[in-house]
N, CA and C of each residue as an Amber inpcrd file, in Angstrom:
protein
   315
  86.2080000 115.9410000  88.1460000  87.1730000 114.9020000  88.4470000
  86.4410000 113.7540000  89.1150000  86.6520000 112.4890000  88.6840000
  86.3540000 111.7310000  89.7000000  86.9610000 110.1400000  89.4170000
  86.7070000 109.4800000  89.7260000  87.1800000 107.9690000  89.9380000
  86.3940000 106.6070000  90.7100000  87.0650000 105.6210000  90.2240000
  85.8340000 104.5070000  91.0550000  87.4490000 103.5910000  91.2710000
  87.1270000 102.6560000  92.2740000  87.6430000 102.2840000  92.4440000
  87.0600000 100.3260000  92.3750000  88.1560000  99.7150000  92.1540000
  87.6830000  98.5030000  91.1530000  88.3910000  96.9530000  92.2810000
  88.0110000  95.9600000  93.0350000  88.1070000  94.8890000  93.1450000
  87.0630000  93.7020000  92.8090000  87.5500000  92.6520000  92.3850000
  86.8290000  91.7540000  91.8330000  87.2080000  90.5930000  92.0540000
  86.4680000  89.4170000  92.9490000  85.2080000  89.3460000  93.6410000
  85.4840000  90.6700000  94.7640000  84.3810000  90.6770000  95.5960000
  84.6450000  91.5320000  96.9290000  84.6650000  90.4180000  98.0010000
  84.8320000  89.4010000  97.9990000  85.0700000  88.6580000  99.3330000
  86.3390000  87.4530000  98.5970000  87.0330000  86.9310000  99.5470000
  88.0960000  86.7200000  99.5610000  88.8490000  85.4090000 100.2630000
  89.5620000  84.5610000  99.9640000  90.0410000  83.1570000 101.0820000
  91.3730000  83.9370000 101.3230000  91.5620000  83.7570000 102.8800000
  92.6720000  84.0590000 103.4140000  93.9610000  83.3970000 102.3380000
  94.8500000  84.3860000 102.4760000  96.1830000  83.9800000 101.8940000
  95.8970000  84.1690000 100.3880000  94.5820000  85.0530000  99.7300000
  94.5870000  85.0110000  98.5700000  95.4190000  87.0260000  98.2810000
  95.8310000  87.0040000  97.1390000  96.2720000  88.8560000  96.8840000
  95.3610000  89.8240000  95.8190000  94.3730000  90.1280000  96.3700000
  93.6650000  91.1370000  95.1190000  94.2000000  91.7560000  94.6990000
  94.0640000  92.2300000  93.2840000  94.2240000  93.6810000  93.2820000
  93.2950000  94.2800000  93.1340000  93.9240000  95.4950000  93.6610000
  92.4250000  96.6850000  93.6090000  93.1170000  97.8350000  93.0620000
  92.8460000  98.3820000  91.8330000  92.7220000  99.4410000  91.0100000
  91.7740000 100.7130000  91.0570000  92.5380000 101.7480000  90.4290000
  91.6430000 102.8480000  90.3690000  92.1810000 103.6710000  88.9890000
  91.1660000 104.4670000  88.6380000  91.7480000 105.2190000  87.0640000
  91.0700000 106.8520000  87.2290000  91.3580000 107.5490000  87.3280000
  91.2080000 108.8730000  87.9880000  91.0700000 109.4580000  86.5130000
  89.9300000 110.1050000  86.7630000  89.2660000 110.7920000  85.1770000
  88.7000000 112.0890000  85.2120000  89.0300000 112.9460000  84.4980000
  88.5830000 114.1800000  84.1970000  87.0870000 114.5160000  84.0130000
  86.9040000 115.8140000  83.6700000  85.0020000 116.1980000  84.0990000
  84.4720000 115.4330000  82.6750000  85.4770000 115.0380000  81.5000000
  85.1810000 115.2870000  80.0890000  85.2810000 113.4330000  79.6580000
  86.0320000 113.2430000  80.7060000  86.0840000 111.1990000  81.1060000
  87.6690000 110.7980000  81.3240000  88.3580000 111.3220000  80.4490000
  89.5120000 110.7690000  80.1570000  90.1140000 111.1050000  80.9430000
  90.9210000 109.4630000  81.2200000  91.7250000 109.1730000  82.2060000
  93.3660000 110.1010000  82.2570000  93.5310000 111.0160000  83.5290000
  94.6540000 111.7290000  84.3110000  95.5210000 110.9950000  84.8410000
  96.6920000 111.8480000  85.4210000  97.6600000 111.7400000  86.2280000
  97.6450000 112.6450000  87.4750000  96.8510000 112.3680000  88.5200000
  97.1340000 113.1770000  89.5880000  98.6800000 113.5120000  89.5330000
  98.5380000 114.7300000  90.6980000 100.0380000 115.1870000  90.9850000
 100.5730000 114.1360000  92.1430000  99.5140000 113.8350000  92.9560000
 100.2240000 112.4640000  94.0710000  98.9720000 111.9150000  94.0140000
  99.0440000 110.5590000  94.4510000  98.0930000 109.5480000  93.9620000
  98.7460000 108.1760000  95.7510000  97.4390000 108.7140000  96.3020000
  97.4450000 107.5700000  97.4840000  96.8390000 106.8020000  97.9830000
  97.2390000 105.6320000  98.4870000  96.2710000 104.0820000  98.6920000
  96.7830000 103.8460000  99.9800000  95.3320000 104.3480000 100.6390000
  95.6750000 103.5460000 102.3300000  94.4350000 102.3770000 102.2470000
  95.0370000 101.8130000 103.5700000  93.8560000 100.4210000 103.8420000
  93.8830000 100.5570000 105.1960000  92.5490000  99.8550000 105.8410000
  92.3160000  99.1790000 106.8730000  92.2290000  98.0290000 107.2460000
  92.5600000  97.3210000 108.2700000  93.0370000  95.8670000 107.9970000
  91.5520000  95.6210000 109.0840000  91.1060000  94.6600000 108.9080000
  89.9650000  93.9830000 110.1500000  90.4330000  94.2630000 111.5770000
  92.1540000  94.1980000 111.7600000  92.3490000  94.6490000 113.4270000
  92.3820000  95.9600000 113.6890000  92.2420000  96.9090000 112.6820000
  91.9530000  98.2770000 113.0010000  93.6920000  98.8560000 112.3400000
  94.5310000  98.2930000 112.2220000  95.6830000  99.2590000 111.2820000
  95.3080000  99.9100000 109.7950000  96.0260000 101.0910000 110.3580000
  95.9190000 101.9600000 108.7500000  97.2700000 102.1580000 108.0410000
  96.9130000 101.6640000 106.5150000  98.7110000 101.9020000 106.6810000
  98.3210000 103.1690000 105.1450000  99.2350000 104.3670000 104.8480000
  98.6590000 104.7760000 103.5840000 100.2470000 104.3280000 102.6720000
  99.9170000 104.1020000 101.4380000 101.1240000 104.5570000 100.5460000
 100.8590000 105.1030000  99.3250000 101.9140000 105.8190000  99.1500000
 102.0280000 106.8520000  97.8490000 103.0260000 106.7760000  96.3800000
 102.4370000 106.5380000  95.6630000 103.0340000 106.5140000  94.2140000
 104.1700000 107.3920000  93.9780000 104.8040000 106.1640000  93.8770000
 106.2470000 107.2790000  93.2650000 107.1890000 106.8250000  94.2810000
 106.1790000 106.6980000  95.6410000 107.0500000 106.5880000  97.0130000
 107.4700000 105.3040000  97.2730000 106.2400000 104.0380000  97.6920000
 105.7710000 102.9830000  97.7370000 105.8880000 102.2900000  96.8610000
 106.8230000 101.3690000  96.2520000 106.9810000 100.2400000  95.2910000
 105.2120000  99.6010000  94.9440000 104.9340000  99.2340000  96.0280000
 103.7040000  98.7710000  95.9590000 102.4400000  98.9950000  94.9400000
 102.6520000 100.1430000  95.0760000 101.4300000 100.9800000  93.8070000
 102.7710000 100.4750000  92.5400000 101.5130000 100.2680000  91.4010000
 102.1820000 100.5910000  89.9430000 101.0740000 101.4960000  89.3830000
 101.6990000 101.8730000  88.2520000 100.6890000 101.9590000  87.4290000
 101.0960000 101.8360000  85.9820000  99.9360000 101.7390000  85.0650000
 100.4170000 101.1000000  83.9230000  99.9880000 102.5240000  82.5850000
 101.2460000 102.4800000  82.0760000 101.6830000 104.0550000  81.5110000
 100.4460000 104.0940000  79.9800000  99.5570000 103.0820000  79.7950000
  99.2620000 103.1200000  78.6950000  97.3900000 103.8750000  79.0660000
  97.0590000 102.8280000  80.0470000  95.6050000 103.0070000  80.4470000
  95.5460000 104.1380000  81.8490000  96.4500000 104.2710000  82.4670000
  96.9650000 105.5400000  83.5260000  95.8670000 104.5930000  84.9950000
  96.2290000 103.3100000  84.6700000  95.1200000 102.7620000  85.8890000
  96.3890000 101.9850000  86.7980000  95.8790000 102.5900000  87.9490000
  96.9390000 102.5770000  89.4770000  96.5430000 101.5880000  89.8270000
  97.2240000 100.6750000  90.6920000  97.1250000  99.4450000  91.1750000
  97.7790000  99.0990000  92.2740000  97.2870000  97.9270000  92.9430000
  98.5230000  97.2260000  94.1350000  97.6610000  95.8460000  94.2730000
  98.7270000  94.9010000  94.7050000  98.5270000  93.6940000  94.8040000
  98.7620000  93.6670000  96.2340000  97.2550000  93.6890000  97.2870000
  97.6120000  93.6610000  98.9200000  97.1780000  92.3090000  99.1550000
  98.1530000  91.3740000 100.0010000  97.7490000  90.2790000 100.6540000
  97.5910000  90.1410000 101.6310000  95.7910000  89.3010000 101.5970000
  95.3000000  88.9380000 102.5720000  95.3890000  88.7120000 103.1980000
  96.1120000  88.6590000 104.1990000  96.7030000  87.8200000 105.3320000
  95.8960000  87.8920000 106.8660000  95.2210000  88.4030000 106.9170000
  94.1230000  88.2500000 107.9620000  91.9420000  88.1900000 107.6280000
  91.5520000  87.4610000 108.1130000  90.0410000  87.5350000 107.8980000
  89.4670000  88.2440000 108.3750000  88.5410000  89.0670000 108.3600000
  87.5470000  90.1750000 108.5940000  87.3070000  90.9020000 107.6010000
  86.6840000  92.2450000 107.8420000  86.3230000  93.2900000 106.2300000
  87.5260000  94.2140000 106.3490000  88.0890000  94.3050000 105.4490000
  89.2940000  95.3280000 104.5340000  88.7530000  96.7660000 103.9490000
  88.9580000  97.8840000 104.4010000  88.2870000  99.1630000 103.7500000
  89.4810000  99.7510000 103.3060000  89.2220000 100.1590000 102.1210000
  90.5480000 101.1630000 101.5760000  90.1900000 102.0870000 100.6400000
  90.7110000 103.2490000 100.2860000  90.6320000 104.1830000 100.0380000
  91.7870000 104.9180000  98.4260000  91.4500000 105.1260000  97.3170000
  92.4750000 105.5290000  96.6340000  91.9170000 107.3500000  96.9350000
  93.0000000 107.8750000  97.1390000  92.9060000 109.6380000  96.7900000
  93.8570000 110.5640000  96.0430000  93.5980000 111.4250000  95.4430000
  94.6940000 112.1730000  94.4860000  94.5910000 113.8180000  95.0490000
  95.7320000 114.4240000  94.9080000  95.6130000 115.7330000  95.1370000
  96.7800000 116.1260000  94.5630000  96.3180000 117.7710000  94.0990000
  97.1700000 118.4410000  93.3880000  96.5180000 118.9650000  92.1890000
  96.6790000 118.5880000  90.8740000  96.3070000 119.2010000  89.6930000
  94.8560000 118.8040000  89.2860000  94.1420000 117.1610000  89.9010000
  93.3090000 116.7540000  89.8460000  92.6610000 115.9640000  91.2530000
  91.9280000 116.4640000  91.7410000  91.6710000 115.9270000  93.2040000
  90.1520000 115.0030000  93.2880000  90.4470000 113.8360000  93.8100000
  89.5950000 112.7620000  93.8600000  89.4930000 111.7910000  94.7930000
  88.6010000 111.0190000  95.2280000  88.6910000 109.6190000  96.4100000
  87.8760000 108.9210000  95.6000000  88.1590000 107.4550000  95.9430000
  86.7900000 106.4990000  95.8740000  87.3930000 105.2480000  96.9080000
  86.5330000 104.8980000  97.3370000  86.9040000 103.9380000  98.7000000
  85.8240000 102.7600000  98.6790000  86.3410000 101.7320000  98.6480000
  85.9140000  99.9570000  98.7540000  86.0120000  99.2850000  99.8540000
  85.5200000  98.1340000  99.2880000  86.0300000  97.4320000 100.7860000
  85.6610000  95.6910000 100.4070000  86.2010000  94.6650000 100.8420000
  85.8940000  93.5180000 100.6030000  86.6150000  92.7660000 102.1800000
  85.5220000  91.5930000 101.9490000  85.3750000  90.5600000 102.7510000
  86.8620000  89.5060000 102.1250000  87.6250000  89.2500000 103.7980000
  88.3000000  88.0150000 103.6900000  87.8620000  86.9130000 104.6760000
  87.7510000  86.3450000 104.0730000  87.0250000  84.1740000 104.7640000
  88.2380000  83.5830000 105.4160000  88.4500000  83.2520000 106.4440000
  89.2840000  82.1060000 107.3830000  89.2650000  80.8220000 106.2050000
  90.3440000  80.0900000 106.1870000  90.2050000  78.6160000 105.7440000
  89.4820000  77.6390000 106.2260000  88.8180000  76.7930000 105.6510000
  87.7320000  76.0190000 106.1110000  88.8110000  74.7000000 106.3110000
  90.1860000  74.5290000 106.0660000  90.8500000  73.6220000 106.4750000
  92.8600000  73.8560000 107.2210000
């Protein structure tokens, strides 16, 4: 089992919304459905918040490519660490992290 987890750029202007994706794949490649599927973050002031698919509006995922998603906004500058994990029928983590920039005006 395993997974990567996907944002693009990794640094960021305040007030912008990444998304950051993940696609959770079997020993053989092809992309699963964990039994629960969860996305916490860390914010630069030290809050953790987690949410869970199914639970959390926030997560989607898209029924064709089985790749999980959320659109989190930036709303503070410092480094952002977050984490997707699955448990149950297929168990996995992969954890990122990107830079958000203050406005230069």
């Amino acid at each position: 089992m395993s997974c990567s987890a996907s944002s693009n750029p990794n640094s960021y202007i305040i007030g912008a919304v990444p998304k950051l994706a993940v696609i959770f794949r079997s020993e053989s490649g092809l992309a699963v459905e964990p039994t629960t599927v969860k996305f916490k973050y860390k914010t630069p002031s030290g809050v953790i918040t987690t949410l869970t698919y199914g639970v959390d509006t926030e997560i989607e995922k898209n029924p064709t490519t089985k790749e999980y998603s959320i659109e989190l906004p930036a709303d503070e500058a410092g480094s952002w660490i977050y984490r997707w994990e699955s448990t149950g029928n297929y168990q996995a983590a992969a954890e990122g992290r990107f830079i958000v920039m203050p406005s230069q005006v």
